[in-house]
N, CA, C and O atoms as a printed pandas DataFrame, in Angstrom:
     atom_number atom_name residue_name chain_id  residue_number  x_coord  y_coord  z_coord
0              1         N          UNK        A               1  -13.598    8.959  -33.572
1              2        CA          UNK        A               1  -13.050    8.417  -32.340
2              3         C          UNK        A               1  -12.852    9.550  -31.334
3              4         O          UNK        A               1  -12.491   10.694  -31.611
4              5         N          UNK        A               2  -13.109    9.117  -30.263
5              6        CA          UNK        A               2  -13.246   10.524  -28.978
6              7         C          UNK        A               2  -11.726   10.109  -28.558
7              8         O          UNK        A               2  -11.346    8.939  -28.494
8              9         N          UNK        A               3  -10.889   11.287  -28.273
9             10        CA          UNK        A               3   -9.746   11.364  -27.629
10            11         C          UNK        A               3   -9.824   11.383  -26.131
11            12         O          UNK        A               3  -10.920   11.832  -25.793
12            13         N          UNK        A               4   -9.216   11.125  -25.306
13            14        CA          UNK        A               4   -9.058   11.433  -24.003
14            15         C          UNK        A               4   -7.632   12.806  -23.820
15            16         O          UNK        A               4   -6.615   13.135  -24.432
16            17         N          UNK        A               5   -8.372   13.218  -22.628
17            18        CA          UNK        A               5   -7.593   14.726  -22.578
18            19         C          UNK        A               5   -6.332   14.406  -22.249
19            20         O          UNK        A               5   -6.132   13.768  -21.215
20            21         N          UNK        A               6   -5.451   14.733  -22.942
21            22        CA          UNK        A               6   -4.351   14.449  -22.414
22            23         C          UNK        A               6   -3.221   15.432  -21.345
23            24         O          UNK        A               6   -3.341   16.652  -21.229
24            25         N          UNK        A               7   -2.414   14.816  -20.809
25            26        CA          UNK        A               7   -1.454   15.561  -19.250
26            27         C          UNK        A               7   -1.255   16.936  -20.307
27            28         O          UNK        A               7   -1.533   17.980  -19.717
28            29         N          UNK        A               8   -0.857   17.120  -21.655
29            30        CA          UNK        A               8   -0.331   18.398  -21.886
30            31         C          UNK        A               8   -1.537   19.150  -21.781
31            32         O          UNK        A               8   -1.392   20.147  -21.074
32            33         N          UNK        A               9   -2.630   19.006  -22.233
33            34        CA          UNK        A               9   -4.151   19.579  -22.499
34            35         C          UNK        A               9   -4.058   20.336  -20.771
35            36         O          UNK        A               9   -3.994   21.553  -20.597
36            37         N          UNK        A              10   -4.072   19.090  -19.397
37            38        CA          UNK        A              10   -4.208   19.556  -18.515
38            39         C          UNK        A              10   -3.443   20.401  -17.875
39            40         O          UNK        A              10   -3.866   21.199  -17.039
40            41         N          UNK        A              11   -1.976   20.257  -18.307
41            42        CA          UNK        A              11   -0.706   21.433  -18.181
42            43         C          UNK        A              11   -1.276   23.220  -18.472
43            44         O          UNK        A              11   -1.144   24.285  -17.870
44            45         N          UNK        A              12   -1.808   22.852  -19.479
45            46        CA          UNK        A              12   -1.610   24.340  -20.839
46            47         C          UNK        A              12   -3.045   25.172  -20.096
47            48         O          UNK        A              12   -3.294   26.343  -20.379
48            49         N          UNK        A              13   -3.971   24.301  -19.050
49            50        CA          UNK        A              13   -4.950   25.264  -18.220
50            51         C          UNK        A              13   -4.541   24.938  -17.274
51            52         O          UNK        A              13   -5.289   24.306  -16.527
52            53         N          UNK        A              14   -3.404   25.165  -16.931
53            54        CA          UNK        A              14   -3.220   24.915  -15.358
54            55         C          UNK        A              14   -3.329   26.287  -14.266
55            56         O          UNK        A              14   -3.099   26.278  -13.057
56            57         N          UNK        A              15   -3.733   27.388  -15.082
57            58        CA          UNK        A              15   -3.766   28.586  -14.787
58            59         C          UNK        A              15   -5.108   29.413  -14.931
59            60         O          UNK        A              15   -5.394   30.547  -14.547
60            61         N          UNK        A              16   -6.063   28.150  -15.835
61            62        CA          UNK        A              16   -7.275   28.178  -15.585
62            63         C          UNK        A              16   -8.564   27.464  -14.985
63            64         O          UNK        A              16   -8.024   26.359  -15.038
64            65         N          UNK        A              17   -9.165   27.325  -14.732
65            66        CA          UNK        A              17   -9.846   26.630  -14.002
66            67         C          UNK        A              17  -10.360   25.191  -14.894
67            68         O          UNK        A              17  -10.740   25.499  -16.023
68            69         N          UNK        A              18  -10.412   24.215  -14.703
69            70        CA          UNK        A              18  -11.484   23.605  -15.132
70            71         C          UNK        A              18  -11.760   22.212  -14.194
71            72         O          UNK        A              18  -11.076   21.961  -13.202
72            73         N          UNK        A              19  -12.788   21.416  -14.632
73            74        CA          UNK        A              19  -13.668   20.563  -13.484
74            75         C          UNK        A              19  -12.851   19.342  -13.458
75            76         O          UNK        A              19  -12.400   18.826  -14.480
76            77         N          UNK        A              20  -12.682   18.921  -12.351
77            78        CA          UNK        A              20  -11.989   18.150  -11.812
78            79         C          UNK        A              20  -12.866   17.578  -10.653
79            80         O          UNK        A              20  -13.432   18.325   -9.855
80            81         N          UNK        A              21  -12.975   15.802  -10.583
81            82        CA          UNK        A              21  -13.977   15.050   -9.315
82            83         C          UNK        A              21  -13.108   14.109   -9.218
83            84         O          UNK        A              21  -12.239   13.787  -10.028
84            85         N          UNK        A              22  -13.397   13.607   -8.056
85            86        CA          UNK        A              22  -13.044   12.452   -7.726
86            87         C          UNK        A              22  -13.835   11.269   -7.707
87            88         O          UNK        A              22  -14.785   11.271   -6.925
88            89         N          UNK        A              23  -13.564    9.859   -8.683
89            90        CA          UNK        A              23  -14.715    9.111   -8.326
90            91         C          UNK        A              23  -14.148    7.460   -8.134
91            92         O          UNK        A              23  -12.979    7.210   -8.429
92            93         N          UNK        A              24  -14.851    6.626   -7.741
93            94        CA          UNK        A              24  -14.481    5.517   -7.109
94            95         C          UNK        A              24  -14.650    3.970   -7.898
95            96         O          UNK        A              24  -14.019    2.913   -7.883
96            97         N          UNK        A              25  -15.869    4.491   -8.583
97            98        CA          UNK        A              25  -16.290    3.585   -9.202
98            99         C          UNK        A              25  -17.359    3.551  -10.868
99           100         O          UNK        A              25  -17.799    4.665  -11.152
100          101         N          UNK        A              26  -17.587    2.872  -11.463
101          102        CA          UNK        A              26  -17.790    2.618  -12.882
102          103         C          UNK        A              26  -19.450    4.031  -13.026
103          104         O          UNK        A              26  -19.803    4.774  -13.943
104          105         N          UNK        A              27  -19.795    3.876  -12.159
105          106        CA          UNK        A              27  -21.575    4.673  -12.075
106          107         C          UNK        A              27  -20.991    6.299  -12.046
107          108         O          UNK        A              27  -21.379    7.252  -12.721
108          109         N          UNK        A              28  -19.733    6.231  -10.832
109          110        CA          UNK        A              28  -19.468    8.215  -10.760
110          111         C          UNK        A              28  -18.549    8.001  -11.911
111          112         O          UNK        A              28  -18.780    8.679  -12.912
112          113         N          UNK        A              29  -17.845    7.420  -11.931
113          114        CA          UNK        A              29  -16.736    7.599  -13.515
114          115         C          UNK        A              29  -18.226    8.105  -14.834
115          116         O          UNK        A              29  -18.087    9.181  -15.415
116          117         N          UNK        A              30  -19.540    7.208  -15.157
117          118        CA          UNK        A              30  -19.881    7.349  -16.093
118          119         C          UNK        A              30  -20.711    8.512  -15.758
119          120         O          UNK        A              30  -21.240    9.151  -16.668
120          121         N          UNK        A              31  -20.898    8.898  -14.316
121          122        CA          UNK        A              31  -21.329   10.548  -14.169
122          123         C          UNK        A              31  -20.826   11.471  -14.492
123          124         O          UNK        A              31  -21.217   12.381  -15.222
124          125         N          UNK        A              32  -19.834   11.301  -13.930
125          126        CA          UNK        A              32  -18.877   12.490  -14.130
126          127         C          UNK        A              32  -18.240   12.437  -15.771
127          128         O          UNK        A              32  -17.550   13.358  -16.207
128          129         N          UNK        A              33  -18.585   11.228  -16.575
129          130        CA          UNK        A              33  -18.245   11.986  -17.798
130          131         C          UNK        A              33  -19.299   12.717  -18.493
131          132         O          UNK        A              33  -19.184   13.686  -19.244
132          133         N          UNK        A              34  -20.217   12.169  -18.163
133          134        CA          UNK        A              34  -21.614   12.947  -18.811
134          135         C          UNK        A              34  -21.647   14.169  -18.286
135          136         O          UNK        A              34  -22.094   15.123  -18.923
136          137         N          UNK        A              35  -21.191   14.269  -17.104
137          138        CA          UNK        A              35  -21.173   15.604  -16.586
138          139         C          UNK        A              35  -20.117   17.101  -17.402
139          140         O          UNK        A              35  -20.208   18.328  -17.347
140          141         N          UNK        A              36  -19.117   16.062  -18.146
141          142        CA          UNK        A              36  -18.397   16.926  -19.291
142          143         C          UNK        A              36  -16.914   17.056  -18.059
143          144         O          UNK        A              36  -16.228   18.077  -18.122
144          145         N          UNK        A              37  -16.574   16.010  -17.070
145          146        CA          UNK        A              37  -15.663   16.814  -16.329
146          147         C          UNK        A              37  -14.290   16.665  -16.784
147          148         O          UNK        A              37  -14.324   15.475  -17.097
148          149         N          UNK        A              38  -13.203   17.016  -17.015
149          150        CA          UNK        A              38  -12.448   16.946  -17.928
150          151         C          UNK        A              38  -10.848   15.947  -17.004
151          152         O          UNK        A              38   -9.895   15.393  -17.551
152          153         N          UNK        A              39  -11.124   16.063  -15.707
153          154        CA          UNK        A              39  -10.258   15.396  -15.105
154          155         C          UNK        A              39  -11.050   14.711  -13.705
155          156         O          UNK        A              39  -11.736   15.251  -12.837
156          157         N          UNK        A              40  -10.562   13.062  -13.936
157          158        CA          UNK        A              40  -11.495   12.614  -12.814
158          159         C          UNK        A              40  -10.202   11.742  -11.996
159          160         O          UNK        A              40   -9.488   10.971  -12.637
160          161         N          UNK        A              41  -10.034   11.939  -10.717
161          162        CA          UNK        A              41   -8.552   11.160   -9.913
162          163         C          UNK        A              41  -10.041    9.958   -9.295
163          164         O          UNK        A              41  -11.169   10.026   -8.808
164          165         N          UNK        A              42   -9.066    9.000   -9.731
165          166        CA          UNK        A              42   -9.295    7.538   -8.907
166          167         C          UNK        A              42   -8.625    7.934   -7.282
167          168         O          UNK        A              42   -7.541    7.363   -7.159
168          169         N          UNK        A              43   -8.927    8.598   -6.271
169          170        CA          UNK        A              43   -8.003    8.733   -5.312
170          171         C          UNK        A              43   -7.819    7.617   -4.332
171          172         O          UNK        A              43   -8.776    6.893   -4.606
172          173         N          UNK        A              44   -7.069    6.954   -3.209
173          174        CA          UNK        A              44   -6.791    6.258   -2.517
174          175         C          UNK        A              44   -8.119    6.040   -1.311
175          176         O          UNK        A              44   -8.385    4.988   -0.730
176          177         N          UNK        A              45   -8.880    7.485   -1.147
177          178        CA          UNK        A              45   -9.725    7.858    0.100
178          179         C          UNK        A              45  -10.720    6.896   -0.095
179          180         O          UNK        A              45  -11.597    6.732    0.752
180          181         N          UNK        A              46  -10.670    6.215   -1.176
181          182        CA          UNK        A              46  -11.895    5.038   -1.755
182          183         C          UNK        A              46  -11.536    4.053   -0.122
183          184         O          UNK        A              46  -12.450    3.411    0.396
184          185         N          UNK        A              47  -10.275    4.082    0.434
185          186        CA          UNK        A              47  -10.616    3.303    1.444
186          187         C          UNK        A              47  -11.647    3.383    2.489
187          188         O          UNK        A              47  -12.439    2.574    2.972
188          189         N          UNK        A              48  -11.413    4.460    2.654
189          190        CA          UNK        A              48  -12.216    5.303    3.631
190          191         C          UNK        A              48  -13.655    5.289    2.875
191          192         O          UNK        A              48  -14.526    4.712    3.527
192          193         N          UNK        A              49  -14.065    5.811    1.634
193          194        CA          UNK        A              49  -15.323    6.306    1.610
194          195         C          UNK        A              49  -16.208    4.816    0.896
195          196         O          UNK        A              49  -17.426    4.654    0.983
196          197         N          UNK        A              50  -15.449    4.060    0.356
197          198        CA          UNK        A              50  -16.243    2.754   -0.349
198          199         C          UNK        A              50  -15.858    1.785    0.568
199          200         O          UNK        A              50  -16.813    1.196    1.075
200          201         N          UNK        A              51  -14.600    1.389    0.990
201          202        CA          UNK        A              51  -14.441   -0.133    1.618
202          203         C          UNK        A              51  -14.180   -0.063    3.123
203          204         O          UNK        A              51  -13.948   -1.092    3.758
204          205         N          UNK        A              52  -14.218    1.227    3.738
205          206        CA          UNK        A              52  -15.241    1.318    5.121
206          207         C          UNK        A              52  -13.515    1.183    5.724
207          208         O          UNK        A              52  -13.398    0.611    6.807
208          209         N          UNK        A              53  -12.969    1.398    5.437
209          210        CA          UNK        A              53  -11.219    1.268    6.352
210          211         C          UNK        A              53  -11.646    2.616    7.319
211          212         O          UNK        A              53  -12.584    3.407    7.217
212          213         N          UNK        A              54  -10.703    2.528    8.150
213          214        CA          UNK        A              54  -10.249    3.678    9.153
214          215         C          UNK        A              54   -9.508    4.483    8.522
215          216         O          UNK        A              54   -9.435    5.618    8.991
216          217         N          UNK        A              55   -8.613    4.125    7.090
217          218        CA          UNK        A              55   -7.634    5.007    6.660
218          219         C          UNK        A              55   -7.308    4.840    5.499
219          220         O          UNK        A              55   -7.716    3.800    4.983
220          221         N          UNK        A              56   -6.493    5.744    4.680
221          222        CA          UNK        A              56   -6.335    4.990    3.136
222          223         C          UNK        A              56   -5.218    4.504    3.222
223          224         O          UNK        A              56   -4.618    4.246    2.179
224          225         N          UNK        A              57   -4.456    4.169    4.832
225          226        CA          UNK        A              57   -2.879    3.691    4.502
226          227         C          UNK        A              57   -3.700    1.619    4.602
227          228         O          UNK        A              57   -2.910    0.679    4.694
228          229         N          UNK        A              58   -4.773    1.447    4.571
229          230        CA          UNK        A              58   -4.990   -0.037    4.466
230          231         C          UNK        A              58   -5.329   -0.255    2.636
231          232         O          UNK        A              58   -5.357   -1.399    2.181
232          233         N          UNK        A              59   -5.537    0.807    1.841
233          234        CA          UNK        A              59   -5.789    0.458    0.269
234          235         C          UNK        A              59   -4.236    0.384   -0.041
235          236         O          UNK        A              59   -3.187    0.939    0.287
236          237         N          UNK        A              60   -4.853   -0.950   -1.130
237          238        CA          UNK        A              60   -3.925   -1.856   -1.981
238          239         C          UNK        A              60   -3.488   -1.558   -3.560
239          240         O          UNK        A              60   -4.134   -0.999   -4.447
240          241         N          UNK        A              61   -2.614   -1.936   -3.577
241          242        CA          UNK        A              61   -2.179   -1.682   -5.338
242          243         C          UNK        A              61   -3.836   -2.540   -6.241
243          244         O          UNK        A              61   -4.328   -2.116   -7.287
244          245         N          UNK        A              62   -4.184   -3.361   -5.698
245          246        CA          UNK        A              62   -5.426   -4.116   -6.104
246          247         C          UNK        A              62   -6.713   -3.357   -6.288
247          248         O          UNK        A              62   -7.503   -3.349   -7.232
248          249         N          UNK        A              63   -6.716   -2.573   -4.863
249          250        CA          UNK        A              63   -7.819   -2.196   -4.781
250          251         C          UNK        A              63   -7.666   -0.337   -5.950
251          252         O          UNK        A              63   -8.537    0.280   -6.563
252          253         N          UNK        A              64   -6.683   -0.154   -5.829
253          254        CA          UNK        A              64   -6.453    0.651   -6.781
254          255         C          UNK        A              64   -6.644    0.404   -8.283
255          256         O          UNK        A              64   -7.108    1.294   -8.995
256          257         N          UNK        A              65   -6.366   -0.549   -8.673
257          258        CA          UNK        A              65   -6.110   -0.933   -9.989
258          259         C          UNK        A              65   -7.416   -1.466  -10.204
259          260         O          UNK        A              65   -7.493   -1.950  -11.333
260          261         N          UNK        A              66   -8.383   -1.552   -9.600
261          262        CA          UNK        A              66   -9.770   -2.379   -9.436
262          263         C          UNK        A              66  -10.972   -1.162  -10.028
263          264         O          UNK        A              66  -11.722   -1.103  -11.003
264          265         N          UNK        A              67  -10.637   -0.173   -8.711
265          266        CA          UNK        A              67  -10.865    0.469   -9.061
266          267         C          UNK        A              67  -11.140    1.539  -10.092
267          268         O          UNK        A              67  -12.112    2.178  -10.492
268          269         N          UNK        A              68   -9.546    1.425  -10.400
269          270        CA          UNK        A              68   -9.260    2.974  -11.672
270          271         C          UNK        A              68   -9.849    1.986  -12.884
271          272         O          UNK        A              68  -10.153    2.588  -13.914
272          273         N          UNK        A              69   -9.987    0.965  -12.882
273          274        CA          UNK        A              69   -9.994    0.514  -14.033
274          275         C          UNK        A              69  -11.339    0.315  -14.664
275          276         O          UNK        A              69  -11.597    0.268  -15.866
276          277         N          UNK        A              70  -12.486    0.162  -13.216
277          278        CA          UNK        A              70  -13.677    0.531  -13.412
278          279         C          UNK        A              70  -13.888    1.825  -13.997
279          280         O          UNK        A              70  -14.698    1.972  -14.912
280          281         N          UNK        A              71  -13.187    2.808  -13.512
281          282        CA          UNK        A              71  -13.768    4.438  -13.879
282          283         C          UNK        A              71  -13.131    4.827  -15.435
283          284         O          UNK        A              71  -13.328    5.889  -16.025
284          285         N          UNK        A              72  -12.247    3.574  -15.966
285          286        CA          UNK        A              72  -11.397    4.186  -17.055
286          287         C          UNK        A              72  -12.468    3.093  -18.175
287          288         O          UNK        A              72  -12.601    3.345  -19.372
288          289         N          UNK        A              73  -12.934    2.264  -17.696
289          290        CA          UNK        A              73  -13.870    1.353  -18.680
290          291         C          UNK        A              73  -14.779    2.465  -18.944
291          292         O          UNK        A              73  -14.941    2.843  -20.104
292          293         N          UNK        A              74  -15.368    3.004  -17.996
293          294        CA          UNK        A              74  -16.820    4.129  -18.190
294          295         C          UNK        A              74  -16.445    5.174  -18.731
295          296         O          UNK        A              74  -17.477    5.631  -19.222
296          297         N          UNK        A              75  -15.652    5.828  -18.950
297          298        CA          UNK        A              75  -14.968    7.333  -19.543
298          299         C          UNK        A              75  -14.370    7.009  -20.890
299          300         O          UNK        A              75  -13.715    5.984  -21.080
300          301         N          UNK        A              76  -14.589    7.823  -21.727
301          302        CA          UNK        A              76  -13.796    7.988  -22.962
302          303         C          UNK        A              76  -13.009    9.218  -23.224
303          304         O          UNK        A              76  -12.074    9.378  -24.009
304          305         N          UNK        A              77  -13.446    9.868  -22.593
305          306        CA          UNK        A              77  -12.586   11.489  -23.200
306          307         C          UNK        A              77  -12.373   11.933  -21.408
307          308         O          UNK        A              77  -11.146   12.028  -21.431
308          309         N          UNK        A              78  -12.537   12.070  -20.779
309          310        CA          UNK        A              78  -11.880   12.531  -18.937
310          311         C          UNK        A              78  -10.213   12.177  -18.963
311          312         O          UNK        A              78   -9.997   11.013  -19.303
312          313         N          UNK        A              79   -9.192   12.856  -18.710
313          314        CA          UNK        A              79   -8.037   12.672  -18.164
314          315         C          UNK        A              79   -8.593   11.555  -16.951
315          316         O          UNK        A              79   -9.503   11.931  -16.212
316          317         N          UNK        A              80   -8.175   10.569  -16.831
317          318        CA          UNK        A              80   -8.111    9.674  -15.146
318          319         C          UNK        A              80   -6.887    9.741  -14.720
319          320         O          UNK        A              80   -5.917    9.709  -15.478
320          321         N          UNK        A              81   -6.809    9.849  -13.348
321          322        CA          UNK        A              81   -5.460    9.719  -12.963
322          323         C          UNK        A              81   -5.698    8.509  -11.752
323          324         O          UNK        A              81   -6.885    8.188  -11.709
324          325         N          UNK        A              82   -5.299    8.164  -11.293
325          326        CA          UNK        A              82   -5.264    7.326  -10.139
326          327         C          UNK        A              82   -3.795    7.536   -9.070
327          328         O          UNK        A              82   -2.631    7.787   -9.383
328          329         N          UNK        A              83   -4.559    7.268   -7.457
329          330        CA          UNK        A              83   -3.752    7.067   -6.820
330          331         C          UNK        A              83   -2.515    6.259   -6.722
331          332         O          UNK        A              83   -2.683    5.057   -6.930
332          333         N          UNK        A              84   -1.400    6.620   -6.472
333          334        CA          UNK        A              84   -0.376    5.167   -5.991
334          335         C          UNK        A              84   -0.951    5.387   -4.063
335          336         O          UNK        A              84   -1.260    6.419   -3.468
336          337         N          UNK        A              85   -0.900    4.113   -3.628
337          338        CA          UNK        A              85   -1.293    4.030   -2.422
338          339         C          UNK        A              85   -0.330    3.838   -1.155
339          340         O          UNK        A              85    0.468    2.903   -1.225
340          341         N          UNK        A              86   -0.330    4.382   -0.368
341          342        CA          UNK        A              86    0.473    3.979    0.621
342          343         C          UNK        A              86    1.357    2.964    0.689
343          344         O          UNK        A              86    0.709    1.917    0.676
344          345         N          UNK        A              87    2.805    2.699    0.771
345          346        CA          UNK        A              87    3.388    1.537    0.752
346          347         C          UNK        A              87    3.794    1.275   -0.566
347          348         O          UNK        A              87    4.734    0.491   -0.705
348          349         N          UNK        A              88    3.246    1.801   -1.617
349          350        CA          UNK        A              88    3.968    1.648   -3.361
350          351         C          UNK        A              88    4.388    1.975   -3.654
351          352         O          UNK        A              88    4.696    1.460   -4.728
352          353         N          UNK        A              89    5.205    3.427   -3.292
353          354        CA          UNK        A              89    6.413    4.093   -3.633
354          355         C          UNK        A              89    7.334    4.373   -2.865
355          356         O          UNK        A              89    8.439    4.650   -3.331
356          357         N          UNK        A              90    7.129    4.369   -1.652
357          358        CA          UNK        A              90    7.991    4.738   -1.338
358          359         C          UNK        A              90    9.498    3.806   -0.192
359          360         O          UNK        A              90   10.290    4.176    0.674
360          361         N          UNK        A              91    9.232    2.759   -0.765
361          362        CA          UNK        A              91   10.472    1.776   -0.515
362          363         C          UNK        A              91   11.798    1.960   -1.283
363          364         O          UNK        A              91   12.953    2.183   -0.920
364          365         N          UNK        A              92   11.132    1.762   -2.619
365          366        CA          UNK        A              92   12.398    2.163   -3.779
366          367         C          UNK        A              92   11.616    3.135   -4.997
367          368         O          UNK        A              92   10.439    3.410   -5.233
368          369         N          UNK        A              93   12.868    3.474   -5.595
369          370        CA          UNK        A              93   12.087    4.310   -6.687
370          371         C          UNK        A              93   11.142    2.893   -7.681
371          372         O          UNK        A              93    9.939    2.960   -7.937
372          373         N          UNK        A              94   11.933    1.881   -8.034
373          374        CA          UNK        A              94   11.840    0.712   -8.673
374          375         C          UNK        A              94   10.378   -0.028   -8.328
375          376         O          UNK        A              94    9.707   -0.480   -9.255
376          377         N          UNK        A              95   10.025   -0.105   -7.244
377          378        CA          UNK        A              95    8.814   -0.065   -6.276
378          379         C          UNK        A              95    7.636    1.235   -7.565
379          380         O          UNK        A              95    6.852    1.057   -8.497
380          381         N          UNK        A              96    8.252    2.537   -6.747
381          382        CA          UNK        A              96    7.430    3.502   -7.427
382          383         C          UNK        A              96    6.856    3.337   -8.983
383          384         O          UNK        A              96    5.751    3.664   -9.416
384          385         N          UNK        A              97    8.028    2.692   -9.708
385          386        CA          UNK        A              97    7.591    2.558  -11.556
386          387         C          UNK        A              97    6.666    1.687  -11.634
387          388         O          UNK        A              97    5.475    1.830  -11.911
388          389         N          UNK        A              98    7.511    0.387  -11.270
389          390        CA          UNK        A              98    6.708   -0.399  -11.292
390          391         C          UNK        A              98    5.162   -0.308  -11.315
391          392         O          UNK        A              98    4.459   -0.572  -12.290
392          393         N          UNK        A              99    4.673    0.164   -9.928
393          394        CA          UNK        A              99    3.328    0.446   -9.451
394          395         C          UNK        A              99    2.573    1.292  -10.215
395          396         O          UNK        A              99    1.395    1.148  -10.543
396          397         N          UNK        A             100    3.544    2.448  -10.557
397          398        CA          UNK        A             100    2.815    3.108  -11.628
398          399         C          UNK        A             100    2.013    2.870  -13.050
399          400         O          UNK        A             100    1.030    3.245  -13.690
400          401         N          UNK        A             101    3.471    1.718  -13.091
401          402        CA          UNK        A             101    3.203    0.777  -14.705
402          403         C          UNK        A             101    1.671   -0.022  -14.964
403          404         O          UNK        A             101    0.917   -0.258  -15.908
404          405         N          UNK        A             102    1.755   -0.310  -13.212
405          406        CA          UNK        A             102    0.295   -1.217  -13.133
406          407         C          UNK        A             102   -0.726   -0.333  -13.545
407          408         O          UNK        A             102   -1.490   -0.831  -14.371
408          409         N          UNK        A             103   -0.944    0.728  -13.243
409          410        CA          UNK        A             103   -1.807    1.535  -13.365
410          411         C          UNK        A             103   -1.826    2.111  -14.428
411          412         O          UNK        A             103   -2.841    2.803  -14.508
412          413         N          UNK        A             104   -1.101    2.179  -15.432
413          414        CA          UNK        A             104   -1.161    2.858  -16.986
414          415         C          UNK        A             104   -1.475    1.870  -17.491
415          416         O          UNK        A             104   -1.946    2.121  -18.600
416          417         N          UNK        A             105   -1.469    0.429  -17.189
417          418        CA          UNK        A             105   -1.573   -0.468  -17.959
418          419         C          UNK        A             105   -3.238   -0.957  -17.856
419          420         O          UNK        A             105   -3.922   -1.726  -18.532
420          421         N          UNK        A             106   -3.526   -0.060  -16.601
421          422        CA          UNK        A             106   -5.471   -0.506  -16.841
422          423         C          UNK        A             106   -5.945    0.926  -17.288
423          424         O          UNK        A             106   -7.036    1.405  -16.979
424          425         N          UNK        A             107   -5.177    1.424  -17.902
425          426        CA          UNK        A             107   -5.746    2.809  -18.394
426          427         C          UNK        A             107   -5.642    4.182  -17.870
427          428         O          UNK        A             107   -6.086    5.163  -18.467
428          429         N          UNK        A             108   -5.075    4.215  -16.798
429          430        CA          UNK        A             108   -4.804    5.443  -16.135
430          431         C          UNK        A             108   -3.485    6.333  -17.106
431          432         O          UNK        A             108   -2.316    6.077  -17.396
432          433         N          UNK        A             109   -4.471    7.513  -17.389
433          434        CA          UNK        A             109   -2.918    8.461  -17.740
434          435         C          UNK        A             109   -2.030    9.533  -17.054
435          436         O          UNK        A             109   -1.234   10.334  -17.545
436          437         N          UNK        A             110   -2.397    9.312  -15.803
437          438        CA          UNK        A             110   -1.468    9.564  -14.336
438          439         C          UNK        A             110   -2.023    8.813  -13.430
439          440         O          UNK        A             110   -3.113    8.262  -13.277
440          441         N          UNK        A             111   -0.680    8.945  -12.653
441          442        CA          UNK        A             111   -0.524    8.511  -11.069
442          443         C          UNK        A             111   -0.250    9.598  -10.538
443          444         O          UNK        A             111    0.266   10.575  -11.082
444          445         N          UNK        A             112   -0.702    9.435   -9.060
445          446        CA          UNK        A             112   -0.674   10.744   -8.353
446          447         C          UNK        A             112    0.014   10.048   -6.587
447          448         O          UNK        A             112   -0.447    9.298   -5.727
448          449         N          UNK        A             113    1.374   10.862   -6.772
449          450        CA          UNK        A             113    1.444   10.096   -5.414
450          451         C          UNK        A             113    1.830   11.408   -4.171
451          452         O          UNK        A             113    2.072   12.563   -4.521
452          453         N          UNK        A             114    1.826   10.984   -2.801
453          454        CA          UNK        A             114    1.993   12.183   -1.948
454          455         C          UNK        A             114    2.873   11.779   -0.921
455          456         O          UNK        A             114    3.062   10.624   -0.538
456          457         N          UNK        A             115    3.623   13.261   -0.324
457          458        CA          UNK        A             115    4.658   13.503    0.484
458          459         C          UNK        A             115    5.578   14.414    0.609
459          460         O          UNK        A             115    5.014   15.276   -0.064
460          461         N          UNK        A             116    6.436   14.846    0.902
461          462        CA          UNK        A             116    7.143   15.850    1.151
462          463         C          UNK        A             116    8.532   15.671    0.458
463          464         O          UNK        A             116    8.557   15.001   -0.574
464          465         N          UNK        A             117    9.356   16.056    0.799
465          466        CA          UNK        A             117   10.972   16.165   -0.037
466          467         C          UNK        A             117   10.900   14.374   -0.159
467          468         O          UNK        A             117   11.172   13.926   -1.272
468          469         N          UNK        A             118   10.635   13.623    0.664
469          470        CA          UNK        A             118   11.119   12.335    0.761
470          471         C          UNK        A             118   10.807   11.461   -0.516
471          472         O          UNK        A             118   11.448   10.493   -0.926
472          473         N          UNK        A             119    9.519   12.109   -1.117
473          474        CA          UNK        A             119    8.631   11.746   -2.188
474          475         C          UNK        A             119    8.767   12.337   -3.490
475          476         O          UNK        A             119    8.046   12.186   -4.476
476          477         N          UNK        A             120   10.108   13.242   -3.299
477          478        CA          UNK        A             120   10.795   13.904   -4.648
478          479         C          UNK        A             120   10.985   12.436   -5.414
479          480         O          UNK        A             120   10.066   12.049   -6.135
480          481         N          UNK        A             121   12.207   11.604   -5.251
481          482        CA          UNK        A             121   13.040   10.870   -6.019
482          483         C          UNK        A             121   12.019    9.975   -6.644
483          484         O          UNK        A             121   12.164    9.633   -7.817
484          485         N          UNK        A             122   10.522    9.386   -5.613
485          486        CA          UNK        A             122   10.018    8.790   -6.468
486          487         C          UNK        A             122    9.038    9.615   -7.835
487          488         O          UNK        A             122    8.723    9.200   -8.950
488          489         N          UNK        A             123    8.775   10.902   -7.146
489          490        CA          UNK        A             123    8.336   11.824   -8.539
490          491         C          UNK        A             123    9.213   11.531   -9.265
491          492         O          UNK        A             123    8.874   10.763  -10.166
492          493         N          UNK        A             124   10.536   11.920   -9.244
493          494        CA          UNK        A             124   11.562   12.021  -10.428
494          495         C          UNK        A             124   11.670   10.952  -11.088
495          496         O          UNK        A             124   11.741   11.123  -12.305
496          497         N          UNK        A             125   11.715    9.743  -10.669
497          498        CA          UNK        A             125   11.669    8.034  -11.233
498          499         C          UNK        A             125   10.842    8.154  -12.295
499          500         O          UNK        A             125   11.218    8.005  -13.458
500          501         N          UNK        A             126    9.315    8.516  -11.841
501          502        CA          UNK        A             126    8.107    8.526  -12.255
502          503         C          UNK        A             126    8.200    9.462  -13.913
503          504         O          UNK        A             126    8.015    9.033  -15.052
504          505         N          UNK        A             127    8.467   10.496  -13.555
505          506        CA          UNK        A             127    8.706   11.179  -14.725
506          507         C          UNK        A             127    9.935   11.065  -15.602
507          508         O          UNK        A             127   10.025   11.737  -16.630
């Protein structure tokens, strides 16, 4: 049975380099594992670069979970992480789990969310 890399694996080289892509869907997920890459982020920019938005503040918890879940069907051993998207964390921390939950539950073994001090408490929830 092939393991998938796990967050400590990616911790313990965090001081060394290794390959990291971003992909959107089931074809770059099954590239990029053949490619040997050891961490692949489902990121939010899928608005922008697959469903033609002006921005990634219009991607959905849906279109996220649609997504990651394509790239986590095609991979067996890649860390995936996926985006939380605009609008999913940062109302409540409760908001933040939740959303996260969705996303571990189609296979993602992180969420990755962004912001400044404001976006501490929902890190901290999260972890």
């Amino acid at each position: 049975m092939i393991h998938r890399t796990r967050a400590a694996a990616i911790r313990e080289r965090k001081d060394r380099k290794f390959a990291t892509i971003t992909a959107y869907d089931a074809a770059f997920g099954r590239a990029a594992e053949a490619a040997g890459i050891d961490l692949i982020l489902v990121g939010d920019s899928l608005g922008n670069v697959v469903l033609g938005y002006d921005s990634t503040a219009s991607v959905t918890m849906e279109d996220m979970e649609r997504h990651g879940a394509a790239v986590v069907r095609e991979t067996q051993r890649a860390h995936v992480a996926v985006d939380l998207p605009f609008g999913s964390y940062e109302a409540s921390n409760e908001d933040a789990v939740g959303n996260a939950a969705r996303l571990i539950r189609i296979g993602a073994l992180s969420v990755k969310l962004e912001g400044g001090l404001d976006a501490v408490p929902a890190a901290e929830a999260l972890v």
